[in-house]
Structures are given as C-alpha cells and as structure tokens.
Backbone bond lengths (Angstrom), bond angles and torsions (degrees), N, CA, C in turn:
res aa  C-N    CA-C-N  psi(-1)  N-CA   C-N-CA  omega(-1)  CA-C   N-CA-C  phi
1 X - - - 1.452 - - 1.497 111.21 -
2 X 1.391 108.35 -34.03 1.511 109.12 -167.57 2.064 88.69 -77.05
3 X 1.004 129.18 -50.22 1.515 127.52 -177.83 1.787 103.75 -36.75
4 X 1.852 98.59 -51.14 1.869 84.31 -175.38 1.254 113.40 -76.78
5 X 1.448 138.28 -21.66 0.909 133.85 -169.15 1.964 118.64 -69.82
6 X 1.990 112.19 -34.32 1.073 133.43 159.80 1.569 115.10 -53.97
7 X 1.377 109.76 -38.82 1.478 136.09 176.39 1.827 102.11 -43.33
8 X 1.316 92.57 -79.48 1.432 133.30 -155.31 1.936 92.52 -49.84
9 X 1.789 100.45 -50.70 1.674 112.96 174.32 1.409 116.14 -42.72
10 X 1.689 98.84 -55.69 1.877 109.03 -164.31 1.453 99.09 -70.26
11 X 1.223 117.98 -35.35 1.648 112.10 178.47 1.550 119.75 -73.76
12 X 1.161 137.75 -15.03 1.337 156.16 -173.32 2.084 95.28 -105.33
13 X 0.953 109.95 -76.29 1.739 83.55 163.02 1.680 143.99 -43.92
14 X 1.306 89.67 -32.07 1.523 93.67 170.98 1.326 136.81 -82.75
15 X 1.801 99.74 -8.87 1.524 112.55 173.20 1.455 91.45 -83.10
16 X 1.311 119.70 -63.18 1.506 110.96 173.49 1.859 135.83 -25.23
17 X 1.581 106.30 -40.73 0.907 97.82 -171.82 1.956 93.18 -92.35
18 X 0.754 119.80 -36.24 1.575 110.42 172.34 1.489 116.29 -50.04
19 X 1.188 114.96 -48.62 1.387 114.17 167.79 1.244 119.69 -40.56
20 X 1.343 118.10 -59.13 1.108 138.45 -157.76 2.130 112.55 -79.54
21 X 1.286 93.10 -7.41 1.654 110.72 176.74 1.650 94.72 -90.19
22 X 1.442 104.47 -49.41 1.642 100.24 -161.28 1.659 108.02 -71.80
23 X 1.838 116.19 -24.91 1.067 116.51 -168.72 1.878 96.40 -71.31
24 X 1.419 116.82 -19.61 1.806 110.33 -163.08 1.457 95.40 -93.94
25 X 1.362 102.50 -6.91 1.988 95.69 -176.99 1.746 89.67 -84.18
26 X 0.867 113.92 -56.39 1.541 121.10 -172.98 1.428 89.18 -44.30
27 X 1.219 152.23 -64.29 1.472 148.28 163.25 1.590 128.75 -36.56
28 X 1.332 127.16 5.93 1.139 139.23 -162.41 1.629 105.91 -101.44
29 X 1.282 140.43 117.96 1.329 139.37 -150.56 2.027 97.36 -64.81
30 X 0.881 107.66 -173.15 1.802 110.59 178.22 1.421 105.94 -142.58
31 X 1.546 106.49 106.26 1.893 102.78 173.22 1.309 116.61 -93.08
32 X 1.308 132.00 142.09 1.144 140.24 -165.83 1.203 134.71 -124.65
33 X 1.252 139.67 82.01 1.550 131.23 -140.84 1.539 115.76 -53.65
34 X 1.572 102.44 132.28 1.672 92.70 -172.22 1.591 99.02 -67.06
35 X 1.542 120.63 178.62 1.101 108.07 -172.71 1.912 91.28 -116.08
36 X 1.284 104.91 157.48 1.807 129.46 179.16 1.521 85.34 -64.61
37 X 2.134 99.73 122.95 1.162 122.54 157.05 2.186 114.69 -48.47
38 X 1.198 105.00 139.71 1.359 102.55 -167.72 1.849 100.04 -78.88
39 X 1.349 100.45 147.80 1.331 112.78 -172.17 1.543 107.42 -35.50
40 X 1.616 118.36 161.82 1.370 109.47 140.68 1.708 126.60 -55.79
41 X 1.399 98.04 156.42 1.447 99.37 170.09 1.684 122.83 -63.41
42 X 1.305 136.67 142.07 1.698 107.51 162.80 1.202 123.42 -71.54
43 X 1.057 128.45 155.52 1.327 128.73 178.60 1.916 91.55 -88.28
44 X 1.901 94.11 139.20 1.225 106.15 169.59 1.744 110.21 -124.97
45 X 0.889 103.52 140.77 2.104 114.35 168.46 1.258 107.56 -62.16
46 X 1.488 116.61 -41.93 1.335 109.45 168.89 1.688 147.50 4.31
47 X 1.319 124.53 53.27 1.666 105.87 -169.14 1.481 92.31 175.74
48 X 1.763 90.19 -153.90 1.465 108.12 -167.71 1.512 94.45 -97.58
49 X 1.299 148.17 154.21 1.871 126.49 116.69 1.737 109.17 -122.50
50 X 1.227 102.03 -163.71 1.361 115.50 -157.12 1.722 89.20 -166.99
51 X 1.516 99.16 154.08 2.224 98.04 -175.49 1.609 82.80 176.33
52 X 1.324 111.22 171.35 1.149 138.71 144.27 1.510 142.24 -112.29
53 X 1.374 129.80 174.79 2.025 109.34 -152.39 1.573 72.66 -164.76
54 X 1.343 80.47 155.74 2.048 107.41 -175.09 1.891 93.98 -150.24
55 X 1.145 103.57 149.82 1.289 100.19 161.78 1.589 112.01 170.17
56 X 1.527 135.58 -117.81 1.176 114.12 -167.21 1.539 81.74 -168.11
57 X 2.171 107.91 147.44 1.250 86.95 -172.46 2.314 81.32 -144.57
58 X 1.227 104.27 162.61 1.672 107.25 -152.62 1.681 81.40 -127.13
59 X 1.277 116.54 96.78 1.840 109.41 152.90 1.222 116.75 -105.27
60 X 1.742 90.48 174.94 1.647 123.23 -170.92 1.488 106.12 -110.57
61 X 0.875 130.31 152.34 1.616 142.22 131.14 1.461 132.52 -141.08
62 X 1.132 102.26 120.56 2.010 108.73 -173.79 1.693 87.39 -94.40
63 X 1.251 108.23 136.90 1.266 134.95 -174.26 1.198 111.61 -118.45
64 X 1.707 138.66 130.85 1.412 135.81 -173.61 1.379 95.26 -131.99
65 X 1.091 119.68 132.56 1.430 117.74 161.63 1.736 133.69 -146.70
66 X 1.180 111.64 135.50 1.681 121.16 -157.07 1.197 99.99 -101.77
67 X 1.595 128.99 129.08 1.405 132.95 145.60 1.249 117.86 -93.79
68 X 1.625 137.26 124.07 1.293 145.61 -175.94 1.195 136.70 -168.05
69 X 1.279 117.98 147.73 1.462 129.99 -149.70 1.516 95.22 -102.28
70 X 1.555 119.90 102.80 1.480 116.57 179.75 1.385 115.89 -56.58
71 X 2.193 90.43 -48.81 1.503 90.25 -147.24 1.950 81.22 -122.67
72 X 0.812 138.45 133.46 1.411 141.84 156.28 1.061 124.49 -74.08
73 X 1.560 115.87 137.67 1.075 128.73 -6.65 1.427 124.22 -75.26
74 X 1.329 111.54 160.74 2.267 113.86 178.63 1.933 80.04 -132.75
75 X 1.608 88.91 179.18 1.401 111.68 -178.78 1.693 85.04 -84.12
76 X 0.697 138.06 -13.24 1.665 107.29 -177.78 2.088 89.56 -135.70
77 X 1.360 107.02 118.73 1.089 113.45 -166.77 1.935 112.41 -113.85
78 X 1.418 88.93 -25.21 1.419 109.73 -171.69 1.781 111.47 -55.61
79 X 1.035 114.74 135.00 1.547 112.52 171.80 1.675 115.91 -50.82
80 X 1.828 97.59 -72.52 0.956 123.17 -179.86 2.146 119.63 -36.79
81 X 1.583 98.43 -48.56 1.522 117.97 175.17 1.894 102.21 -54.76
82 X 1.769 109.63 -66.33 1.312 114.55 178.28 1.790 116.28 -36.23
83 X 1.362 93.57 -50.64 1.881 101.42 -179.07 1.795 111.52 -49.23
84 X 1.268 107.11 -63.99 1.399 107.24 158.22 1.530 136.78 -23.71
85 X 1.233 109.98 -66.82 1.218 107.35 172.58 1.282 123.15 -76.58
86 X 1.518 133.62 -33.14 1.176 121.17 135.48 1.330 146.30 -27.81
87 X 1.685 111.42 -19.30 1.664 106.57 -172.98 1.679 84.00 -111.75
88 X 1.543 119.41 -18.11 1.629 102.64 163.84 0.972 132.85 -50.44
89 X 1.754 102.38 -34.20 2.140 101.87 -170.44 1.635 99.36 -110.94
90 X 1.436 114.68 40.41 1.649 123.66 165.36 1.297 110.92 -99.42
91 X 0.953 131.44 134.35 1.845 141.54 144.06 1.327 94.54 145.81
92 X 1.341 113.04 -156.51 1.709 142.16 -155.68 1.114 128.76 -152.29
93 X 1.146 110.87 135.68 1.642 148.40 -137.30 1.405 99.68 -124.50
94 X 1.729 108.10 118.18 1.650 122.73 165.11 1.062 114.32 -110.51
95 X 1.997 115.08 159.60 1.726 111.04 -178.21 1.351 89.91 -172.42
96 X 1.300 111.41 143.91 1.245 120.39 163.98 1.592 120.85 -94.72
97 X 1.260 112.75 -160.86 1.475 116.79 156.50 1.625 120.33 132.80
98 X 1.365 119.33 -163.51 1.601 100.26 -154.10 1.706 97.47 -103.07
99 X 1.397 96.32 153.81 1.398 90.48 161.95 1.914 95.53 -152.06
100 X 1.397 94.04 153.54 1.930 114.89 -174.16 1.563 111.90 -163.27
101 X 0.953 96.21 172.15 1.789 101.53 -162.59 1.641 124.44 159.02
102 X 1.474 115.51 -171.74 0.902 114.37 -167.57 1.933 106.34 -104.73
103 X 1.372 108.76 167.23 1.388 92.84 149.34 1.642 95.39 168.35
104 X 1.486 100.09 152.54 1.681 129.16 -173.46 1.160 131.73 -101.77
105 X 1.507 130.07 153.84 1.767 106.15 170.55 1.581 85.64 -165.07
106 X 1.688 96.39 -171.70 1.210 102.67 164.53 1.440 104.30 -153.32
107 X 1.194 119.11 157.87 1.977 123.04 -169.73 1.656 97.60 -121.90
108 X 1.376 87.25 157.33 1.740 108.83 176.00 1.451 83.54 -130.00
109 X 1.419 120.62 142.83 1.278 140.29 130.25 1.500 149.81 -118.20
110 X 1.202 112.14 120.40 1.701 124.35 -171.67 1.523 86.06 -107.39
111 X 1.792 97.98 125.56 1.528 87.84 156.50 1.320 124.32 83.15
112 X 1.344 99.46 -131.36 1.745 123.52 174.30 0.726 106.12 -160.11
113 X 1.590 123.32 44.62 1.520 145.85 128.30 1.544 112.74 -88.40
114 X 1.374 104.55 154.62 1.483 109.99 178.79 1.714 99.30 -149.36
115 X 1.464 117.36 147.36 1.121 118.14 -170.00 1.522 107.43 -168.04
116 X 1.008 85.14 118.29 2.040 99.20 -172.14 1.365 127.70 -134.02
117 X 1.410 117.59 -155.17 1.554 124.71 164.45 1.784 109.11 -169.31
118 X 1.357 93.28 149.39 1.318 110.65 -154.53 1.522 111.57 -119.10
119 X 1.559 145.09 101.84 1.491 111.75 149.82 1.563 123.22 -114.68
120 X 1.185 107.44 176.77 1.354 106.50 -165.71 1.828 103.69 -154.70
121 X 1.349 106.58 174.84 1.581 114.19 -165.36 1.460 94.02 -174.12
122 X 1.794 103.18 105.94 1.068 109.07 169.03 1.942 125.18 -132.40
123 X 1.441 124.04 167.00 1.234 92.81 -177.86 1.440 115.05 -83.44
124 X 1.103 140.69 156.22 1.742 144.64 -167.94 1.932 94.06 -136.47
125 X 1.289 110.54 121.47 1.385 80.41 -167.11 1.912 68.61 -144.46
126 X 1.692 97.95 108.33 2.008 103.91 178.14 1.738 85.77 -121.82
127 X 1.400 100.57 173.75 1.563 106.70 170.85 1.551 87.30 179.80
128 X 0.996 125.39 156.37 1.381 174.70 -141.51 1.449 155.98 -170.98
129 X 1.431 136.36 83.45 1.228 113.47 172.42 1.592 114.70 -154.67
130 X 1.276 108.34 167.96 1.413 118.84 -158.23 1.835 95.56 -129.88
131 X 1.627 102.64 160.85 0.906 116.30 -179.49 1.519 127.85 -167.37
132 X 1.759 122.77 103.30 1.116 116.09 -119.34 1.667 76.46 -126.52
133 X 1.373 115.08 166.82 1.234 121.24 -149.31 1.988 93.24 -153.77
134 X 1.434 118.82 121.48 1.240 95.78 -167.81 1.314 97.65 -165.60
135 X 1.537 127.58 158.37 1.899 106.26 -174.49 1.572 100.19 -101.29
136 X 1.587 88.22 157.84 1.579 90.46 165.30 1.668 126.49 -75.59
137 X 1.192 114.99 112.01 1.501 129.28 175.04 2.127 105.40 -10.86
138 X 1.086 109.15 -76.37 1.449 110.74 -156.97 1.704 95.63 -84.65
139 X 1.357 141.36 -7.59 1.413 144.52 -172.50 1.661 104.26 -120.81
140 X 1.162 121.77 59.87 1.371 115.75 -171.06 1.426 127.58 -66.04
141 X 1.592 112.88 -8.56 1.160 126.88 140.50 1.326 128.41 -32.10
142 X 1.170 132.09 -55.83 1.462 159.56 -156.39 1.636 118.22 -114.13
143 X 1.586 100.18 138.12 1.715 95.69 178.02 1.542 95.29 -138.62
144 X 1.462 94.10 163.46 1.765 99.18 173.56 1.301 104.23 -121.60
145 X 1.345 112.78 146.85 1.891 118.69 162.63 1.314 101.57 -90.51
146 X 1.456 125.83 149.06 1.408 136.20 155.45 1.692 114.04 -129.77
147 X 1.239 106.63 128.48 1.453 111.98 -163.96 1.805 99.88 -110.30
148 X 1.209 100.07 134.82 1.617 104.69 167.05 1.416 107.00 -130.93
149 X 1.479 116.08 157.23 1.031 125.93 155.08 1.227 133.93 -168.22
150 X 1.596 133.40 -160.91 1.627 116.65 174.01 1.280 120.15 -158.77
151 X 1.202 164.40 151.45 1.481 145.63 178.89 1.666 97.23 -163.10
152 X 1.799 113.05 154.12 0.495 166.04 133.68 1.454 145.94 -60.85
153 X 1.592 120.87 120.11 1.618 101.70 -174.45 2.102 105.75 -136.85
154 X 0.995 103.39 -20.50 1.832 107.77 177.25 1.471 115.67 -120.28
155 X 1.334 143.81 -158.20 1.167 158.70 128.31 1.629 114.01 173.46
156 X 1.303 85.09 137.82 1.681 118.00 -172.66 1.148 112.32 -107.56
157 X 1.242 110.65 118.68 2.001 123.65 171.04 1.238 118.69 -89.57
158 X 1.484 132.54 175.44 1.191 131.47 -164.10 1.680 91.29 -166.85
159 X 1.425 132.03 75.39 1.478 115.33 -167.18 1.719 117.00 -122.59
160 X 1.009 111.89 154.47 1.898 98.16 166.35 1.417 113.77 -100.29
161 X 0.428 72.97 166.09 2.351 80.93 170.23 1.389 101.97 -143.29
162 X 1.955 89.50 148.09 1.320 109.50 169.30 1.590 102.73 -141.27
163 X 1.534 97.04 134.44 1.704 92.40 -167.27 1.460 103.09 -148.00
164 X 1.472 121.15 163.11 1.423 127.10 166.01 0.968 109.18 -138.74
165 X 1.527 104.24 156.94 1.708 136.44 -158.48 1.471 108.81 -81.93
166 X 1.339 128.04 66.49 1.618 126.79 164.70 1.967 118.18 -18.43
167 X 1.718 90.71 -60.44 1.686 106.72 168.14 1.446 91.05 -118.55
168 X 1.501 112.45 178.38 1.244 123.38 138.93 1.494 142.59 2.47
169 X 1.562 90.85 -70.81 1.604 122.65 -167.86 1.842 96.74 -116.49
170 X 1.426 124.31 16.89 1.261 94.86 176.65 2.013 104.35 -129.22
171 X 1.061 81.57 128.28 1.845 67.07 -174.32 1.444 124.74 -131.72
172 X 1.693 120.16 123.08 0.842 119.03 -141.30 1.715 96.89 -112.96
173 X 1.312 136.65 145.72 1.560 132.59 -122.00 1.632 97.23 -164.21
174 X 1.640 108.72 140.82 1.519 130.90 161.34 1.421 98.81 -117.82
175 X 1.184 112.03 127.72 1.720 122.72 165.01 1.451 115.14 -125.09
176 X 1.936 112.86 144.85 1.414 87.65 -176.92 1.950 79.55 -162.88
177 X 1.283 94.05 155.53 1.805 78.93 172.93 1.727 86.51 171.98
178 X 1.591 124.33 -156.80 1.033 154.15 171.26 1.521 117.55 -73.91
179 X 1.262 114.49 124.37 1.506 134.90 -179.85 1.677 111.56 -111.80
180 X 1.120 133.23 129.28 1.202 137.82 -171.13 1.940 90.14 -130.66
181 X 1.563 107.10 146.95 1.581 108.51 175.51 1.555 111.14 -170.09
182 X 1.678 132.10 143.01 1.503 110.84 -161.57 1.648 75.73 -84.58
183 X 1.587 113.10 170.30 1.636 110.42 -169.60 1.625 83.94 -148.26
184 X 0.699 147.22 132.23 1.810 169.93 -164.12 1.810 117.48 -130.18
185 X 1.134 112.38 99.23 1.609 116.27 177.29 1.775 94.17 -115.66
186 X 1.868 93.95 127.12 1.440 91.53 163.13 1.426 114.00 -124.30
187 X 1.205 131.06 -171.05 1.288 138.85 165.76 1.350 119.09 -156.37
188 X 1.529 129.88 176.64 1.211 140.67 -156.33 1.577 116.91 176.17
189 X 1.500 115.03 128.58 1.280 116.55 169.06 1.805 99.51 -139.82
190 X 1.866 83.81 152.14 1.760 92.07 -167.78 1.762 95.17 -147.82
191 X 1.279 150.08 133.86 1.257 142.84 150.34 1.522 124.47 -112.13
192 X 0.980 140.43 174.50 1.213 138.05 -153.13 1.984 104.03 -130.11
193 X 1.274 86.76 6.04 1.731 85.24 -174.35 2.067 102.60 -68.69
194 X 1.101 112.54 58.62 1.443 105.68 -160.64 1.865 97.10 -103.15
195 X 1.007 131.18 69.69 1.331 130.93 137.82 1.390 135.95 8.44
196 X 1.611 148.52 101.60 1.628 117.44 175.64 1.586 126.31 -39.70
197 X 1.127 116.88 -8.03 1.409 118.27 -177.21 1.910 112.16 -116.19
198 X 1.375 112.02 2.87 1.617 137.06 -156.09 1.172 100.78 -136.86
199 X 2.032 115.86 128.92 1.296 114.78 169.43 1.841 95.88 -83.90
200 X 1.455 86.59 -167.51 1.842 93.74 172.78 1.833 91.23 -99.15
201 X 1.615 89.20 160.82 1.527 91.69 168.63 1.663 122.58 -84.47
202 X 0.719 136.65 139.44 1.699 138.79 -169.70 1.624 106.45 -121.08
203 X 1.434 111.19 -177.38 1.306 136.52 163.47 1.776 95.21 151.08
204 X 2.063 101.75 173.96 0.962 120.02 178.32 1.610 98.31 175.38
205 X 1.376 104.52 175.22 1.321 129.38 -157.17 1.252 131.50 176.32
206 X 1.641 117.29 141.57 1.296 89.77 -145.23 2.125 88.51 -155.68
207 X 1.712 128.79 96.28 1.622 101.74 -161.58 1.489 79.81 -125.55
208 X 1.225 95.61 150.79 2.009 112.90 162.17 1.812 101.54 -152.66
209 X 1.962 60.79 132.63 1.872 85.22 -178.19 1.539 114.30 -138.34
210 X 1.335 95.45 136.04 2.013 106.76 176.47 1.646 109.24 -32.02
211 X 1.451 145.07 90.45 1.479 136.65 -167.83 1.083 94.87 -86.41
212 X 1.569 116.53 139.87 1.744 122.09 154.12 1.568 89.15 -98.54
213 X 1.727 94.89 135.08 1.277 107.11 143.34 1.548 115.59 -157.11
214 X 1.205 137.39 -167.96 1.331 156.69 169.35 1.503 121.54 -57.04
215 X 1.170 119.38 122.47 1.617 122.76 158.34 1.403 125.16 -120.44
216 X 1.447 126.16 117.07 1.034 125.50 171.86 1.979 126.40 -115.47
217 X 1.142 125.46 166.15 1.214 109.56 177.47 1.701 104.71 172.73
218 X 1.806 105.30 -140.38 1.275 94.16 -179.12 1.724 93.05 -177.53
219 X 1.335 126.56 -169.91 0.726 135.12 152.90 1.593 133.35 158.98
220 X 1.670 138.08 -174.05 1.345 129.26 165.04 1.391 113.18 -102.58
221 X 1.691 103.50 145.96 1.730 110.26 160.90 1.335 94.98 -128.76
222 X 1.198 104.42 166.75 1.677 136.90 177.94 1.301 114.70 -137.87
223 X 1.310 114.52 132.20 1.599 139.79 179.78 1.457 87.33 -93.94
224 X 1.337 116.81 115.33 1.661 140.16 175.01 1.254 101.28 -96.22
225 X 1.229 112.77 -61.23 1.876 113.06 -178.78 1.477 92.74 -136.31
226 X 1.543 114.92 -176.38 1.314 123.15 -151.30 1.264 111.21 -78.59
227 X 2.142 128.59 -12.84 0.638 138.64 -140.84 1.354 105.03 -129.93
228 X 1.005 111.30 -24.42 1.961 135.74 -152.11 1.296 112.85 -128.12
229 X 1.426 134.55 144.83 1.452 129.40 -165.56 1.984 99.74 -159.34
230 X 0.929 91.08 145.08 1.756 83.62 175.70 1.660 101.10 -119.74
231 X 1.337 110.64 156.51 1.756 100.07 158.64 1.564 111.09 -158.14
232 X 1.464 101.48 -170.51 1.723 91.53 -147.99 1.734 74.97 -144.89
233 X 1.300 111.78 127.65 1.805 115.10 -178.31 1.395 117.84 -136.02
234 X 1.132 117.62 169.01 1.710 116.32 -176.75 1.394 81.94 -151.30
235 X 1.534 110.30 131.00 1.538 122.08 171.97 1.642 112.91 -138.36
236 X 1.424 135.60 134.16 1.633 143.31 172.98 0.871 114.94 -85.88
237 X 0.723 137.48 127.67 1.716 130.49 -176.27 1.689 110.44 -134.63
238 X 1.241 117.14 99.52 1.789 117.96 179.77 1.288 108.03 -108.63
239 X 1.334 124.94 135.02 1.580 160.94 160.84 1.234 121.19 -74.91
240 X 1.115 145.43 146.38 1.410 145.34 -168.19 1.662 92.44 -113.14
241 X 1.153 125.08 -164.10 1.642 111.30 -161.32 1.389 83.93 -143.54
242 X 1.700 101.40 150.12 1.293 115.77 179.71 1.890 98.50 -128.33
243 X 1.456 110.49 153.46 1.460 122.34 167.76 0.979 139.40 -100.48
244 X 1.443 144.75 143.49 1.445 159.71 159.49 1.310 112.77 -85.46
245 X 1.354 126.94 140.75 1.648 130.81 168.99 1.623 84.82 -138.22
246 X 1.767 87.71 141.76 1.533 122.77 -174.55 1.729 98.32 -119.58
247 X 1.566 126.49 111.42 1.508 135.11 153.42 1.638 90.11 -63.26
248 X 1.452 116.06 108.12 1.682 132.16 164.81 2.143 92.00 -88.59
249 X 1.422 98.04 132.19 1.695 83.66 174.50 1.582 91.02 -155.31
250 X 1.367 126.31 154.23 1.557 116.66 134.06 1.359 137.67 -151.67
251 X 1.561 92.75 160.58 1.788 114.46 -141.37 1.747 101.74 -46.43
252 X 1.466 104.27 -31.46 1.397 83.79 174.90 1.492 135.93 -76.68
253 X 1.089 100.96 10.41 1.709 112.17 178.96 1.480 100.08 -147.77
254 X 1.462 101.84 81.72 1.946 113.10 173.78 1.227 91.15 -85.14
255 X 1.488 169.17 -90.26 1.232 156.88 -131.89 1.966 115.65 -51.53
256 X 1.629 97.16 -15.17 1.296 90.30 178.60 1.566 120.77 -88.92
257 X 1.265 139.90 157.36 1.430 130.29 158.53 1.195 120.96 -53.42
258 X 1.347 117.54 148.47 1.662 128.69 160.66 1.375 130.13 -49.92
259 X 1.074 127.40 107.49 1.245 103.88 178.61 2.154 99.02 -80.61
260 X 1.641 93.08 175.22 1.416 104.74 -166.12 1.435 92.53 -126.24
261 X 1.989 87.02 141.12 1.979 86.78 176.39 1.025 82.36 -126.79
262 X 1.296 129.20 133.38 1.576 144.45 166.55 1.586 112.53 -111.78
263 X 1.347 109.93 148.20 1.496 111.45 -151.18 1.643 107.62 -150.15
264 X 1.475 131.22 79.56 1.382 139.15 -152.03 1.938 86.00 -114.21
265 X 1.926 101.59 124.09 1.200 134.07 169.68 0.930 114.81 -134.43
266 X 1.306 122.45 136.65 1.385 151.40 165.86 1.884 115.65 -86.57
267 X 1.293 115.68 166.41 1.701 110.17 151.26 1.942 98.94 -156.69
268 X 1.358 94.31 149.77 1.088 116.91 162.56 1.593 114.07 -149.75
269 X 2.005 94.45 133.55 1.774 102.98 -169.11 1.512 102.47 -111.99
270 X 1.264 97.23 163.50 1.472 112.78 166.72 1.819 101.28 -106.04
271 X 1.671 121.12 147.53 1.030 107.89 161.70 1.381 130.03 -147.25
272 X 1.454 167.98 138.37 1.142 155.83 -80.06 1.478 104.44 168.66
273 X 1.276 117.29 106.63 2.096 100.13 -167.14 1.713 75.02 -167.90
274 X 2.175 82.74 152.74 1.341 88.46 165.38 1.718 90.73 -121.48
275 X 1.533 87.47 -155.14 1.927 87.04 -176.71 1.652 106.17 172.45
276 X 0.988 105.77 166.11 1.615 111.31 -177.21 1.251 107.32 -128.55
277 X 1.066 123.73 148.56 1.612 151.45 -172.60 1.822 121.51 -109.93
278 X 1.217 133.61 124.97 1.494 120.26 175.54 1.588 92.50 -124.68
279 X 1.465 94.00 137.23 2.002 96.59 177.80 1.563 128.41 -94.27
280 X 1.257 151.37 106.59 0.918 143.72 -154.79 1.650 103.31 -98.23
C-alpha cells in the first residue's frame, strides 16, 4: 500500500510539473517577422503633359535675285547693268536670336519603348538684311544700292517621338514631324543717277507667308519627381522659299516700262532649348 500510495505522489507531481512547463511556454513573448516594405512604383511616360522651353535658335537664308526688263523698253535696258544688280541681291544672310514657348503631348509606353506626339508654339524671332552698294557697269558715274532681306517672328511644330528608357525616369528620344512659320522676304532698289532735272530710280517689296516645312531632331528628358520632367532638345527646321517682285521705275521717265526685281528666300534654323514638362 505504502508503494501505491508513493506511486499515486510521483504521478500527481509529474502532471504538475508538465503542466506547469506548458503553462510558461504559453508565456513566452511571439516574434514575428516584420514584413519587406513593397517595392517602389515604376515610373511610367504614360499620359498627358504640358511645360514650357526657352532657348536659342541660329538661321539661314540663301537669297536669289533677278533684275529684268519684261517688256522693252525700262530705264535700265542694258544686259550687262541688269547682271549687276542681280548678282547684288544674291547670297546669304545669318541671325541668331531667342526663341521660347509653349508646348504639349502625350506618351504611350510598352516596355522601354516610348512613343508619342508632340505640339508646340513658340516665339522664333530671326531677321536679316543686307545692303549692297555697287556702280552701274555702262554709267560709271552712277551706283545703285540693292537691299535684301528676311525675318521671321513664330513657329509651330507638329512632331511624334520615339524614344527609349536608358533608366526608368530617363528617356532618350528621335522627333521629327511638320514645322509651320510666318517667313518674310523683302527687297529694294535705289540709284543715285538723280540729275537737277532727273528723279532717282526706286522700287521695293516686301511678302510674308504662313511656310510649311519640316522639323527634325532629337533629344533627353528626365522624370525628376513623379509629376515633373525636364528635357534638353536640338531640333532643324527647313522652309522652302517664298518670293517678292519689286516694279523699279522713274517718275522722270513714265512712258518707259518697269523693270522687275524679284527676290526668292528660303530659311533653315538650327535650335537648342530646354523646357519642363508637368504630367497629367
């Protein structure tokens, strides 16, 4: 009896002390792995934006110009005289100057491809002119000035882009499309053969017209923050050439014909601008 009763003890302590292990595990704090912050988002091109661009733009104009006697007789009849003043109002005319503005687009992106369209309207403001001073061949007495020139004041693009994603946020771009710009060719003839009894001979002329032409180029933007983008561009832009005709006449000899100075310019710019972007 005394064996079960010792029995009965060791078995009644040992539930106790087991219990009493499982009740301090149940007391044991619980660590829990924090969990990994979720990635950044990618940045996508995706959308609308809108920005403005300043920068600096370098044109051309080749200038051609004809002196000629339609109808015979004119005050200047001579071959040799006509050639002259014709090779006065020939060559080409450089100018710099500012151009800034607005402009919009919107991007598609696949990938790390990017592919969009762009327009814009900025001011372009070039001008140019020359003024050449030279005698007349068979009157060596006498010289004529002939003045050319050309200017410029807006131009509007119309372009697509195609670009890829270097990083994320950096995107590197071909643009090329339609250029619209008002384009202004003038001319002028003046001589000095003026007599007390003799005016001088005169004329001038002066046409501007809306030009379509071409823009091509390229360039980088950068996504700064999620909203905002800067970029840095180089764009060409060539014009086809439009003409002026000048009636040259003078008053002291109205029975004669006019002669005509006609005066055909072109422009093509280089241009250099940065600009900022907001994404909607």
């Amino acid at each position: 009896m005394r064996k079960s009763l010792w029995s009965a003890i060791a078995l009644a302590l040992g539930a106790v002390l087991i219990g009493g292990s499982a009740d301090a595990a149940d007391l044991r704090p619980v660590y829990k792995a924090t969990p990994a912050p979720p990635p950044p988002p990618i940045y996508s091109w995706t959308g609308f934006y809108a920005g403005v661009n300043v920068g600096g733009a370098w044109g051309r104009s080749d200038l051609n110009t004809s002196f000629t006697c339609p109808v015979s007789p004119c005050t200047y009849n001579v071959p040799e005289n006509m050639a002259a003043v014709s090779a006065a109002g020939t060559g080409s005319l450089s100018s710099s100057g500012f151009v800034g503005g607005v402009q919009a687009g919107y991007n598609w992106q696949r990938g790390s491809a990017v592919f969009g369209v762009e327009a814009d309207i900025d001011a372009f403001r070039l001008s140019a002119s020359r003024s050449v001073r030279g005698p007349i061949p068979t009157i060596p007495v006498s010289t004529n000035t002939v003045t050319t020139g050309y200017e410029t004041n807006w131009l509007a693009t119309f372009r697509g882009r195609l670009g890829w994603t270097a990083t994320p946020t950096l995107l590197a771009y071909a643009t090329g499309g339609l250029a619209l710009t008002d384009l202004q060719v003038s001319n002028a003839f003046t001589d000095d053969f003026a007599l007390p009894a003799f005016s001088a001979t005169t004329g001038s002329s002066a046409t501007t017209q809306t030009k379509a032409g071409f823009a091509v180029g390229g360039g980088l933007e950068w996504a700064a923050w999620q909203v905002w983008s800067f970029k840095a561009e180089y764009l060409y832009v060539n014009f086809g050439s439009i003409t002026t005709s000048a009636n040259v006449t003078n008053p002291s000899f109205p029975t004669l014909a006019p002669n005509v100075l006609t005066t055909s310019g072109d422009l093509t710019a280089r241009i250099a601008r940065v600009g900022v972007n907001r994404r909607f």
